[in-house]
C-alpha positions as CSV (number, residue, x, y, z in Angstrom):
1,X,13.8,-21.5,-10.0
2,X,12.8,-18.2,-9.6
3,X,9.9,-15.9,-8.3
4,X,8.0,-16.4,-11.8
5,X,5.2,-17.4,-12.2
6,X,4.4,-16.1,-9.2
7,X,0.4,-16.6,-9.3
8,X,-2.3,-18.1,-11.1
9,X,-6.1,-16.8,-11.3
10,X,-8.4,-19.1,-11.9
11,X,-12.1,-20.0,-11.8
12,X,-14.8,-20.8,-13.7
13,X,-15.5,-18.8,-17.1
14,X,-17.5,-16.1,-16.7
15,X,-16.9,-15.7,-12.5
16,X,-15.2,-11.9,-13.0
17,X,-11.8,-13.0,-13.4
18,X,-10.8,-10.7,-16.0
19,X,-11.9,-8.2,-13.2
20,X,-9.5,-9.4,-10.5
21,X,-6.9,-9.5,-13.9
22,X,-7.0,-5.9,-13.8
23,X,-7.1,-4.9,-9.9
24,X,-3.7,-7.6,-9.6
25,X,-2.0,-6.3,-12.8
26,X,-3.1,-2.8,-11.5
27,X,-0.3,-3.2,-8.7
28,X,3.0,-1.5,-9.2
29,X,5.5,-5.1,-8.6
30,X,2.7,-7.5,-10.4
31,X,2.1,-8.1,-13.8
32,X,-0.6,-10.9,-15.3
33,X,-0.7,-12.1,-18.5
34,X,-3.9,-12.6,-20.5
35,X,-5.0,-16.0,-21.2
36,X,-1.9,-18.1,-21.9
37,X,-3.8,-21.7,-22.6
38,X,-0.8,-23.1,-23.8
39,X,1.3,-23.8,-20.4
40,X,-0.8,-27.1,-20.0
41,X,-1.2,-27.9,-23.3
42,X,2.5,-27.8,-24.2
43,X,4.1,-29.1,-21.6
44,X,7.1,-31.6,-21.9
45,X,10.9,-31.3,-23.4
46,X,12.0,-28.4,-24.8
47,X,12.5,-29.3,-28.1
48,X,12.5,-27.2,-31.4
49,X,9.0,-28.9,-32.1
50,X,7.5,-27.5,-28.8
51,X,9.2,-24.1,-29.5
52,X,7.7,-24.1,-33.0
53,X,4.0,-24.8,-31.4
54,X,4.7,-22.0,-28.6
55,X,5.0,-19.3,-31.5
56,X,2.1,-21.0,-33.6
57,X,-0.3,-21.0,-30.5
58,X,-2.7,-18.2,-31.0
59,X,-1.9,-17.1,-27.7
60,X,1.8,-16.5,-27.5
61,X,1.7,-12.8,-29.1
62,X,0.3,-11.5,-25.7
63,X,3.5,-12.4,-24.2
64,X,4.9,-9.8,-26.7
65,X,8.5,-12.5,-27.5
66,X,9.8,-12.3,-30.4
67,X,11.2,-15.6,-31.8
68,X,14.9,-14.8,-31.4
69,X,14.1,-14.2,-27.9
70,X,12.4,-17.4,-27.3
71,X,15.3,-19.4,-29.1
72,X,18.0,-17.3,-26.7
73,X,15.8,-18.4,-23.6
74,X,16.0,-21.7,-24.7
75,X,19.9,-22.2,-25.6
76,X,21.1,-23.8,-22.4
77,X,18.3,-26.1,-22.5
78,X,16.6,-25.5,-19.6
79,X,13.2,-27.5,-18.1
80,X,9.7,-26.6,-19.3
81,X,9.1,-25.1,-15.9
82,X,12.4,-22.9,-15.9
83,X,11.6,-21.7,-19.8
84,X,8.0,-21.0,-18.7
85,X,9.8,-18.9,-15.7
86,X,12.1,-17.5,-18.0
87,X,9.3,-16.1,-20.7
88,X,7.4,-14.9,-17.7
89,X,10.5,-12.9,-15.9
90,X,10.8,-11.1,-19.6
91,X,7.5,-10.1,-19.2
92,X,7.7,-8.4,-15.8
93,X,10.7,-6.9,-17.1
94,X,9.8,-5.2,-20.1
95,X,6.7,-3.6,-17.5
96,X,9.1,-2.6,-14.7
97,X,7.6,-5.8,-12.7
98,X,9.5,-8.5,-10.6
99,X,6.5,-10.3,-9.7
100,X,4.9,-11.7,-12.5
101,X,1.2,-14.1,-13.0
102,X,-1.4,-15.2,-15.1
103,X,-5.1,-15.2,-15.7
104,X,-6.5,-18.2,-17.0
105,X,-9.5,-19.4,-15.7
106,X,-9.9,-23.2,-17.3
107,X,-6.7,-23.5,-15.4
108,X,-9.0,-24.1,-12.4
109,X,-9.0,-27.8,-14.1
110,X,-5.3,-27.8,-14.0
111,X,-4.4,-27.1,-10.2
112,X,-2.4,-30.3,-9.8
113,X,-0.2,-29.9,-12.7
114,X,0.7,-26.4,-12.2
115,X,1.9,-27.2,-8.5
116,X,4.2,-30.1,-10.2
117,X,5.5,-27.5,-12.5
118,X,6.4,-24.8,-10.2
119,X,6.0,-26.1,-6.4
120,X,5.8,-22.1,-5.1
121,X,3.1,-20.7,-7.6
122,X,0.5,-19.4,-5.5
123,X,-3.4,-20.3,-6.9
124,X,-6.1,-17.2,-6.2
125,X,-9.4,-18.9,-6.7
126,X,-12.4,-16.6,-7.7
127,X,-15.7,-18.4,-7.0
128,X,-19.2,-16.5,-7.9
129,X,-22.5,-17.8,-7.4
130,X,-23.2,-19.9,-10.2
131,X,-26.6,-18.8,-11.0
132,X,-25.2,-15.4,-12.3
133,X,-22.9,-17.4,-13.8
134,X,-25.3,-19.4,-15.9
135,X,-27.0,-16.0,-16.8
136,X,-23.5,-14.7,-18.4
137,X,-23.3,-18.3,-19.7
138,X,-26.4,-18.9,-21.8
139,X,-25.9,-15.4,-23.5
140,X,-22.2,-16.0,-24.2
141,X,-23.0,-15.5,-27.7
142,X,-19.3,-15.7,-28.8
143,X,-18.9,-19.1,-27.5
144,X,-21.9,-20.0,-28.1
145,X,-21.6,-22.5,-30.9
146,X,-18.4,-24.2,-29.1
147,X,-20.5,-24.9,-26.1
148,X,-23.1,-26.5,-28.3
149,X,-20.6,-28.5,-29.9
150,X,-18.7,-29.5,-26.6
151,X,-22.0,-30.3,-24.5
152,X,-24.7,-31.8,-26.9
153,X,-27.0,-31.6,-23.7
154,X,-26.7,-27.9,-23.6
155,X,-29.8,-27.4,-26.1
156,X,-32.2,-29.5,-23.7
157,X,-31.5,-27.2,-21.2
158,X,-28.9,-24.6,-21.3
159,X,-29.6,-23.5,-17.5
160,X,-29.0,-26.8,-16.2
161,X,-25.9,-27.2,-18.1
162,X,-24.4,-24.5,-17.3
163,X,-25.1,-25.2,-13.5
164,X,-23.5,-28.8,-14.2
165,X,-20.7,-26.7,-16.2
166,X,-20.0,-24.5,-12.8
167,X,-20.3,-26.6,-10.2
168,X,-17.5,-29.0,-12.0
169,X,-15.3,-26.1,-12.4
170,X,-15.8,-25.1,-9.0
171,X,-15.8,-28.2,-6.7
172,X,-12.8,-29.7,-8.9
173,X,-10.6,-26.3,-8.0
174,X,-11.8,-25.7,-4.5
175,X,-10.6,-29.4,-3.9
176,X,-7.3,-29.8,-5.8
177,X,-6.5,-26.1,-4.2
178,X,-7.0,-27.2,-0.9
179,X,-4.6,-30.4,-1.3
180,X,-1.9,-28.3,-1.9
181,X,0.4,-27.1,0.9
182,X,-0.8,-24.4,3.2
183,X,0.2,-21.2,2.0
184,X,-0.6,-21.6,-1.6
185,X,-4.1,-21.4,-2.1
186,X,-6.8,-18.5,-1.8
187,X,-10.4,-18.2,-2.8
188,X,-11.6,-14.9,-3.3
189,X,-15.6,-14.5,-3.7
190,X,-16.7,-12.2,-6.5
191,X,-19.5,-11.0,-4.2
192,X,-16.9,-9.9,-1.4
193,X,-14.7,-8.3,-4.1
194,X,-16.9,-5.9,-5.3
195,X,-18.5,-5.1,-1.8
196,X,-15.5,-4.8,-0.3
197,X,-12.8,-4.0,-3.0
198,X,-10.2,-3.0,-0.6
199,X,-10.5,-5.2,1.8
200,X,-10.3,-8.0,-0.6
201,X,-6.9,-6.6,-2.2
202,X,-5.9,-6.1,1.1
203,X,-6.3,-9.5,1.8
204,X,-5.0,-10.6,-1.3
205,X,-1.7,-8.9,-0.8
206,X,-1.2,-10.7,2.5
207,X,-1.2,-13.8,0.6
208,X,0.6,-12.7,-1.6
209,X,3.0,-11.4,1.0
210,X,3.5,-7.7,-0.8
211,X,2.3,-4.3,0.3
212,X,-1.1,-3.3,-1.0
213,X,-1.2,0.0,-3.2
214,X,-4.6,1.2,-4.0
215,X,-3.4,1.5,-7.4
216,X,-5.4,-2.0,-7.5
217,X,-8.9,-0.2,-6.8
218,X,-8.1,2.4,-9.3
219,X,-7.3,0.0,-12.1
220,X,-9.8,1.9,-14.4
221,X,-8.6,5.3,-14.1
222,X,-7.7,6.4,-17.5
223,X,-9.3,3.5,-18.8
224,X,-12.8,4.2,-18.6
225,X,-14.7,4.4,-21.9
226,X,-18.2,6.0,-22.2
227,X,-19.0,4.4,-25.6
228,X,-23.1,3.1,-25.9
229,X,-23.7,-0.4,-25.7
230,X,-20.0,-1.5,-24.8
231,X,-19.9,-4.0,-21.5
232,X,-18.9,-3.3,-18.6
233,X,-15.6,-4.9,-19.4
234,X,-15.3,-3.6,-22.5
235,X,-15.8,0.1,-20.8
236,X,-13.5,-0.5,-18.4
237,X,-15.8,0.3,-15.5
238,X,-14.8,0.6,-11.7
239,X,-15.7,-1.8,-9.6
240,X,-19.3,-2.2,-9.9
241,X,-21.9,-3.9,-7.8
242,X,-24.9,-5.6,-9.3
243,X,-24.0,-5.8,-13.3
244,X,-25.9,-9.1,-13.4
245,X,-28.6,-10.1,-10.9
246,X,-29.9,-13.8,-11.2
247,X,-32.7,-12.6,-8.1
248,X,-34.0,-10.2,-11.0
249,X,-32.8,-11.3,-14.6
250,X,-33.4,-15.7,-14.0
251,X,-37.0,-16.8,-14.7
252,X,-38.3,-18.9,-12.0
253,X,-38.2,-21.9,-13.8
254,X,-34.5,-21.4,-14.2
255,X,-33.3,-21.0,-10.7
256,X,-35.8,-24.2,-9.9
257,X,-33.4,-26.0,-13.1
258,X,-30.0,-24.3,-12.0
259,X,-30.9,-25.6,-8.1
260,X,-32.0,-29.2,-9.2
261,X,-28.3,-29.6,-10.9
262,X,-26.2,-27.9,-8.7
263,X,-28.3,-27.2,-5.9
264,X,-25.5,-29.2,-3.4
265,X,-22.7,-27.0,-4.5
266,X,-24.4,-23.9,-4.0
267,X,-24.5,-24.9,-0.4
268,X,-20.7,-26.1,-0.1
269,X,-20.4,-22.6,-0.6
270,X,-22.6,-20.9,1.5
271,X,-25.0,-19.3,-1.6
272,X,-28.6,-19.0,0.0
273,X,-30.9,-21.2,-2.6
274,X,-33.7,-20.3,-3.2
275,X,-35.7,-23.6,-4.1
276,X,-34.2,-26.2,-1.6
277,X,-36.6,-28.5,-2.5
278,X,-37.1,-28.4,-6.7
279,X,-39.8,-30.1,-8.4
280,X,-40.1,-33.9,-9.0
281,X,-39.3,-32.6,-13.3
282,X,-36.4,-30.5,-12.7
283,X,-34.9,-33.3,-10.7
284,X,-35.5,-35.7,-12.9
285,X,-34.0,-33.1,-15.8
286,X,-31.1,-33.1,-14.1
287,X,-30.6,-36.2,-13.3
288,X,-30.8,-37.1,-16.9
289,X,-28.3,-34.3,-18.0
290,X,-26.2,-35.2,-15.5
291,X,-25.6,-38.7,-16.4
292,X,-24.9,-37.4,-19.9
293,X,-22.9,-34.7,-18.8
294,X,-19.3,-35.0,-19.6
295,X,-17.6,-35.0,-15.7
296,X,-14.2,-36.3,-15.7
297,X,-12.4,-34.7,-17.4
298,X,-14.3,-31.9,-19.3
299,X,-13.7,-32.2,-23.3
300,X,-10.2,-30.4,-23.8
301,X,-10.4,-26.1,-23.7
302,X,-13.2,-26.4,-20.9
């Protein structure tokens, strides 16, 4: 098999990933993908029933194949992995890129299975501190009602659930990505990324064994839109410290919920909490979401 697909970046929802899309796809021999989904979900033979769901999947158009192209890749019936490869080497190509990746952050669930489907891809962990990740979380309004329906416990507290939601996402990646073989696995902090933009690209390029262009800390430039109310994604702002601030925006009896369910993950990774010792009612909270949470594995699409 080839180069392709060369990376993966992943992390929980809502951690700045689409970010780190943009600095990595900003680079002039990368190109990622948006969002595939259906690599896990579709994997097996190649069959004309899998190529028929591959078209269906809602996500396939990004990939910008037409159907006669798919059915040429798939005429000297190669492997899932190799027609994966394939789809992602047209990609590159139609960009003027050899290298090519994805950005799908629930594929921090699917670690394991991507390293059985192409041994060399390369996994760039992006882990933020999950309380400003429960603050994007509960005012995801556009998921909203899927959350709801995929965590019944999210209405009895959606803090607490979204720290249960984060710290699974997080401590399942950070483990499966360090069983794999040296070489292949890198966490990136959001924190360090936008302190430190090219530093962190810098780094990144080392692992990802190319030269860095500070293309990748320009990614906005012709981008940037100056449209009232859009977010900061939407806009297509530079890199841009402080957008959400959990020390500011998350009511005290938040960060005392957030800490009592995910508290120990928070100092796995070296976050500073800021309630080490929560109340005997936000433990027992948590304890009683936690039991009803889920765990392994998350309902399908989380």
């Amino acid at each position: 098999m080839g180069l392709n697909p060369y990376l993966f970046i992943v992390g929980c929802p809502r951690s700045g990933t689409t970010l780190l899309r943009r600095m990595v796809d900003a680079h002039p021999e990368i190109a990622i993908t948006r969002e595939t989904h259906w690599i896990p979900e579709l994997a097996g033979d190649v069959t004309p029933e899998l190529l028929d769901a591959l078209v269906a999947h809602r996500k396939f158009p990004k990939l910008e194949i037409e159907r006669r192209e798919l059915d040429a890749l798939a005429a000297d019936g190669p492997t899932y992995a190799e027609l994966v490869a394939a789809l992602f080497d047209r990609y590159g190509a139609a960009r003027g890129k050899r290298l090519v990746g994805d950005k799908t952050p629930n594929y921090v669930r699917k670690i394991p299975l991507l390293h059985e489907l192409f041994p060399s891809t390369r996994i760039v962990h992006l882990v933020r501190d999950g309380r400003d990740v429960a603050l994007s979380a509960v005012g995801w309004d556009r998921k909203l009602d899927d959350l709801r329906e995929r965590f019944p416990i999210w209405d009895d507290s959606p803090v607490a659930t979204a720290a249960l939601w984060w710290r699974w996402h997080v401590l399942l990646g950070r483990r499966d990505g360090r069983d794999l073989p040296v070489g292949l696995y890198h966490e990136l902090r959001y924190e360090s990324l936008v302190e430190s933009p090219e530093r962190e690209c810098r780094d990144l390029c080392r692992f990802r064994d190319v030269e860095y262009d500070d293309g990748m800390v320009r990614f906005h430039e012709g981008r940037t839109r100056d449209e009232p109310g859009l977010s900061a994604k939407r806009a297509w702002l530079p890199v841009t410290a402080g957008l959400r601030q959990w020390r500011e925006e998350m009511r005290a009896e938040d960060v005392e919920a957030f800490e009592a369910a995910a508290g120990d993950a928070l100092e796995e990774l070296g976050y500073d909490r800021a309630v080490p010792d929560p109340g005997e009612a936000a433990r027992r909270q948590a304890a009683a979401l936690t039991s009803a949470f889920p765990g392994s594995p998350l309902p399908a699409g989380w």
